[in-house]
C-alpha positions as CSV (number, residue, x, y, z in Angstrom):
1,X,0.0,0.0,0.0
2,X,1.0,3.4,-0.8
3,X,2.4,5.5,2.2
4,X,-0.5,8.2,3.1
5,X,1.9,11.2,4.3
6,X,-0.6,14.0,3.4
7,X,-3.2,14.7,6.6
8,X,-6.7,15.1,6.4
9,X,-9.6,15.5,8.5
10,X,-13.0,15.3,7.4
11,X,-16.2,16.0,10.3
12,X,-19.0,14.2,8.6
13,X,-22.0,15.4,10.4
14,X,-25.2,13.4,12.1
15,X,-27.5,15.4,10.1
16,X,-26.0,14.4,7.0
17,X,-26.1,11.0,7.2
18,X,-28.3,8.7,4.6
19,X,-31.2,7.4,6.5
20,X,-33.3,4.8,6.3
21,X,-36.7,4.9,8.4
22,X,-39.6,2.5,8.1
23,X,-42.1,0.9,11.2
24,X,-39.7,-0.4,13.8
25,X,-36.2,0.6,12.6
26,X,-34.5,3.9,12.9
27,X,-31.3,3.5,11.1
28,X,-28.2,6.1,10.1
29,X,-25.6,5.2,7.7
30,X,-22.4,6.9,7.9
31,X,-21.4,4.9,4.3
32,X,-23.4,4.1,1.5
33,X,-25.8,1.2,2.3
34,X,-28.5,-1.2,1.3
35,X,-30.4,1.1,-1.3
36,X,-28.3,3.8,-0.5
37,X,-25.4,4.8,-2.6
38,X,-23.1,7.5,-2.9
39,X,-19.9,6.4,-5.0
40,X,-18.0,9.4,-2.9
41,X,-18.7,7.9,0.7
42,X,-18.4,4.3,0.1
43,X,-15.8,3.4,3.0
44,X,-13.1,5.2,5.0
45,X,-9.4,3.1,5.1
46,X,-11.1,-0.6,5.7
47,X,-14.4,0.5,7.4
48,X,-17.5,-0.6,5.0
49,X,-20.2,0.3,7.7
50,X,-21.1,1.6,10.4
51,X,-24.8,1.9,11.1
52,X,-26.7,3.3,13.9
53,X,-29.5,1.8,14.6
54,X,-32.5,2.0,16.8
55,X,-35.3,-1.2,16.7
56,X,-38.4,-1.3,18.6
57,X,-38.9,-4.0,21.0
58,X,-40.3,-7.4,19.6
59,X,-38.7,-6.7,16.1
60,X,-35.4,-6.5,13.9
61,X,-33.6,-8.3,11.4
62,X,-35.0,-11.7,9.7
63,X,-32.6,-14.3,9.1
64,X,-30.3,-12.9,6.5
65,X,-26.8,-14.3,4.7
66,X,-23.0,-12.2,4.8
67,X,-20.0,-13.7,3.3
68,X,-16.3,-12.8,4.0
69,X,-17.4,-9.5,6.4
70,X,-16.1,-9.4,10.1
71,X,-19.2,-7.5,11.9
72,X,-18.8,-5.9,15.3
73,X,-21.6,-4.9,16.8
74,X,-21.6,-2.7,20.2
75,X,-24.8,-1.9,21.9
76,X,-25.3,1.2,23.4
77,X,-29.0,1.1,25.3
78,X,-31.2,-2.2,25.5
79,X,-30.4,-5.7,24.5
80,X,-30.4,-7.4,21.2
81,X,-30.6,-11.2,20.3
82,X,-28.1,-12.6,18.1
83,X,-28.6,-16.4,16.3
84,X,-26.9,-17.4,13.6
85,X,-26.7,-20.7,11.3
86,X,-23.9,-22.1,12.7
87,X,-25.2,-22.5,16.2
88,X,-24.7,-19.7,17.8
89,X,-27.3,-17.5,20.0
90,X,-26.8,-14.9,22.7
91,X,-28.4,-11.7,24.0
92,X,-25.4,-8.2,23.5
93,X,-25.6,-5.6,25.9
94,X,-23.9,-2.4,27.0
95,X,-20.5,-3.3,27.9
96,X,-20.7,-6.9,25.7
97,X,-18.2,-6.7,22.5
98,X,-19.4,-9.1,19.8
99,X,-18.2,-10.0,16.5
100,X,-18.9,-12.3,13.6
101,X,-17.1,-13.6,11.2
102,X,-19.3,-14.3,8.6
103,X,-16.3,-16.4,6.4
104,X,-17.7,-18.5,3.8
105,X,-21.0,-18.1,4.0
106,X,-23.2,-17.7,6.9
107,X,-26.9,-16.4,8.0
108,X,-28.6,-15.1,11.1
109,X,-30.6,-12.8,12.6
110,X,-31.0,-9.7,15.3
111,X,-34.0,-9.1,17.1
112,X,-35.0,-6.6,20.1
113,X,-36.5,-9.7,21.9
114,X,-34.3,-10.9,24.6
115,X,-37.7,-11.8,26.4
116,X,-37.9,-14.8,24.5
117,X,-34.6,-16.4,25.9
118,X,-34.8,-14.9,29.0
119,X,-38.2,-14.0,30.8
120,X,-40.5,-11.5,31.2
121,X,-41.4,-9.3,27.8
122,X,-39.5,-5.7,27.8
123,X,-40.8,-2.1,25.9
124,X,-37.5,-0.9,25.4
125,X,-35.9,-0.1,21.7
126,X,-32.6,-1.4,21.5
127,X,-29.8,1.1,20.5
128,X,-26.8,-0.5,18.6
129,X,-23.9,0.4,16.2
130,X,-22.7,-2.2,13.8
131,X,-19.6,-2.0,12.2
132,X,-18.0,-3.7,9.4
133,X,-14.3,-4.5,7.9
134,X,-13.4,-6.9,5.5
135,X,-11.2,-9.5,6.3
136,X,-7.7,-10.3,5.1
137,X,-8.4,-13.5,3.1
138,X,-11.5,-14.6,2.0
139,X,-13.4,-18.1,2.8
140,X,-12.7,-18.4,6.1
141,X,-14.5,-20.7,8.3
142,X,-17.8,-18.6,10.0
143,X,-16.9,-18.2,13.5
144,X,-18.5,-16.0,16.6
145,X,-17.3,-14.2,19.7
146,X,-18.3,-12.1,22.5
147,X,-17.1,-10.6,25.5
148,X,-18.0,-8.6,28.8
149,X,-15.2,-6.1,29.2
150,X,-17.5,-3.2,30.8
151,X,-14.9,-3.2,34.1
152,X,-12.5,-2.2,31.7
153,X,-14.4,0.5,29.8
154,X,-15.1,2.1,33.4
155,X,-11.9,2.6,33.8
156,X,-11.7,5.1,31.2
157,X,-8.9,6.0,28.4
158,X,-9.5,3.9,24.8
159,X,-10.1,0.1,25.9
160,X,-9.8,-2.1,22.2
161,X,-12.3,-4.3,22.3
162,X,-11.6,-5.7,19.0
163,X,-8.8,-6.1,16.7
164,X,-6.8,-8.3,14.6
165,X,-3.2,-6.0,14.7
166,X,-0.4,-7.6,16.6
167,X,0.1,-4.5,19.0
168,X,-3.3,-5.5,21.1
169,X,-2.9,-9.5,20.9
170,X,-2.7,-9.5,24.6
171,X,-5.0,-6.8,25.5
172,X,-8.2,-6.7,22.7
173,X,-11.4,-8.0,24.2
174,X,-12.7,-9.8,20.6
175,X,-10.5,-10.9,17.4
176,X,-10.9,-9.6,14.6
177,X,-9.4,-11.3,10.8
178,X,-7.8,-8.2,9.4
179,X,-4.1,-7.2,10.7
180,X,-4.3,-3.5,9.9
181,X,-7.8,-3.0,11.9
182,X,-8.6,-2.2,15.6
183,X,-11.7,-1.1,17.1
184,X,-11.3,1.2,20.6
185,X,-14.1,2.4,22.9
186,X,-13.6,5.4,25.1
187,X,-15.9,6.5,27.9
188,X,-14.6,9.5,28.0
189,X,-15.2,11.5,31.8
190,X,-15.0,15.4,32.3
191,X,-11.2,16.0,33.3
192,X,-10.1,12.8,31.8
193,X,-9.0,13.4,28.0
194,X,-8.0,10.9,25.7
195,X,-5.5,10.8,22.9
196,X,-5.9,8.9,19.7
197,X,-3.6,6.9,18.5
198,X,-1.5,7.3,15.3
199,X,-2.2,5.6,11.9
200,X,-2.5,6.3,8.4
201,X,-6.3,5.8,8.8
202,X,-8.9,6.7,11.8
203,X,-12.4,6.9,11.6
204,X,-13.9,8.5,15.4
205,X,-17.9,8.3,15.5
206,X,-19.3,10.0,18.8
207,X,-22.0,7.3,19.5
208,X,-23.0,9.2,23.4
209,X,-23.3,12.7,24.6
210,X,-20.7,16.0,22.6
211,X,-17.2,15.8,23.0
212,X,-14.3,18.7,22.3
213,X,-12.0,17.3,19.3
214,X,-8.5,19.1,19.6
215,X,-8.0,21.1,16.3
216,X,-11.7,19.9,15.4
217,X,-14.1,21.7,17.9
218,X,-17.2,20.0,19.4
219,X,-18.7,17.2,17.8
220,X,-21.9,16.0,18.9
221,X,-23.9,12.7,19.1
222,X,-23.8,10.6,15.9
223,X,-21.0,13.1,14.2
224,X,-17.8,11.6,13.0
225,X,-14.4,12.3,11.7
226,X,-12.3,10.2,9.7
227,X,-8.7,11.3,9.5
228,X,-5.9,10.2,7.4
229,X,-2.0,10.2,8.1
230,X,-2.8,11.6,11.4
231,X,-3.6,10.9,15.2
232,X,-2.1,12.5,18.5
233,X,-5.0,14.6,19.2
234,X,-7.1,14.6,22.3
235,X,-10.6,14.4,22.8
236,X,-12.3,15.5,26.1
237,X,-16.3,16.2,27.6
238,X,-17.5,18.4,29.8
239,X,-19.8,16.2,30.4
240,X,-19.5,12.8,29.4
241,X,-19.1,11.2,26.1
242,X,-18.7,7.8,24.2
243,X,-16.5,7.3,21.3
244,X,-15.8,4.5,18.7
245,X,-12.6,4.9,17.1
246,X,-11.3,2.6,14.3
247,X,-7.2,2.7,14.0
248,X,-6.3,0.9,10.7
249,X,-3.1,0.6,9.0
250,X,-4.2,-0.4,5.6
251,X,-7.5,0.9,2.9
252,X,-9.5,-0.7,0.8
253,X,-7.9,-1.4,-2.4
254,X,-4.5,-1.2,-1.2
């Protein structure tokens, strides 16, 4: 790949994200999606999607195939039900990272109706963002993991919850299948700044609350910024924020 050794930074806005509305889903698309397309905003460095999504309780996504697509999905508020066809089900949470490697070939499903494997029915939407990077070889076996790292987000600073890069082997929640892709979650406390790291490709999507960008200015809920040949720069609240940050060392393409 190319060296990128010209920075950039680019605030795509909440507001102008493509949309897609209908009876019980509220979804924004920071990329082109589903019927959706712009050929300008297809990706940014490896990052295909990244969806936020809001489903009404007792509905969601029928069972539907992916192929050679590792899908992360991180819930912000509510509970969604994951079952896929190779045997794996579970309910993710706040504070649960969960991936899927959809390899080969592979279907499944997410509902808002954890009620179903657990108890008593719930009214609650559930609020989730779900993320996708290719992976680096194709026709992989499907596989499926998830993990409770909420202790470590509390602790504050950018926790990776998922990654495939050598540098977080020890200390990523989930594995990823790409090499040049890591996924970080910040909590990010008044008084208690963070710094992103350094790669030739970030993307930062404010999924809670407004946060202060340094050389950006405020960004608010749902806003992101994808930088390129950059990193370094802090990003505080005054009063309380959550950030997704992809750091990738590679781009679609090559």
């Amino acid at each position: 790949m190319p060296a990128v050794t010209t920075p950039h930074v680019y605030v795509h806005r909440a507001g102008d994200r493509l949309k897609t509305k209908i009876s019980w889903l509220d979804s924004k698309h920071s990329f082109s999606f589903g019927q959706h397309y712009d050929p300008d905003n297809t990706h940014h460095g490896l990052l295909l999607v990244n969806n936020d999504d809001t489903v009404l309780p007792g509905q969601g996504f029928d069972t539907h195939p992916h192929k050679d697509m590792e899908i992360v999905t991180w819930v912000l508020r509510g509970s969604l039900v994951h079952q896929d066809s190779i045997g794996h089900s579970g309910i993710i949470y706040p504070g649960l990272a969960q991936r899927m490697s959809a390899g080969k070939g592979t279907m499944h499903s997410e509902k808002n109706d954890s009620w179903r494997l657990a108890g008593e029915q719930h009214h609650e939407p559930v609020h989730f963002v779900q993320m996708w990077v290719v992976p680096d070889e194709p026709g992989l076996a499907p596989s499926y993991e998830q993990l409770e790292i909420e202790d470590e987000i509390l602790k504050g600073g950018l926790v990776p919850v998922a990654s495939g890069m050598p540098e977080y082997k020890d200390n990523s929640a989930i594995r990823i299948n790409n090499k040049h892709a890591a996924l970080h979650v910040a909590r990010i406390f008044p008084g208690a700044p963070v710094t992103l790291p350094e790669a030739p490709f970030l993307h930062v999507f404010v999924a809670r609350g407004t946060a202060e960008m340094e050389g950006v200015g405020t960004l608010y809920e749902g806003d992101a910024v994808r930088l390129s040949a950059s990193g370094g720069q802090q990003i505080s609240s005054h009063s309380g924020a959550e950030v997704l940050v992809w750091e990738m060392h590679a781009r679609l393409g090559g």
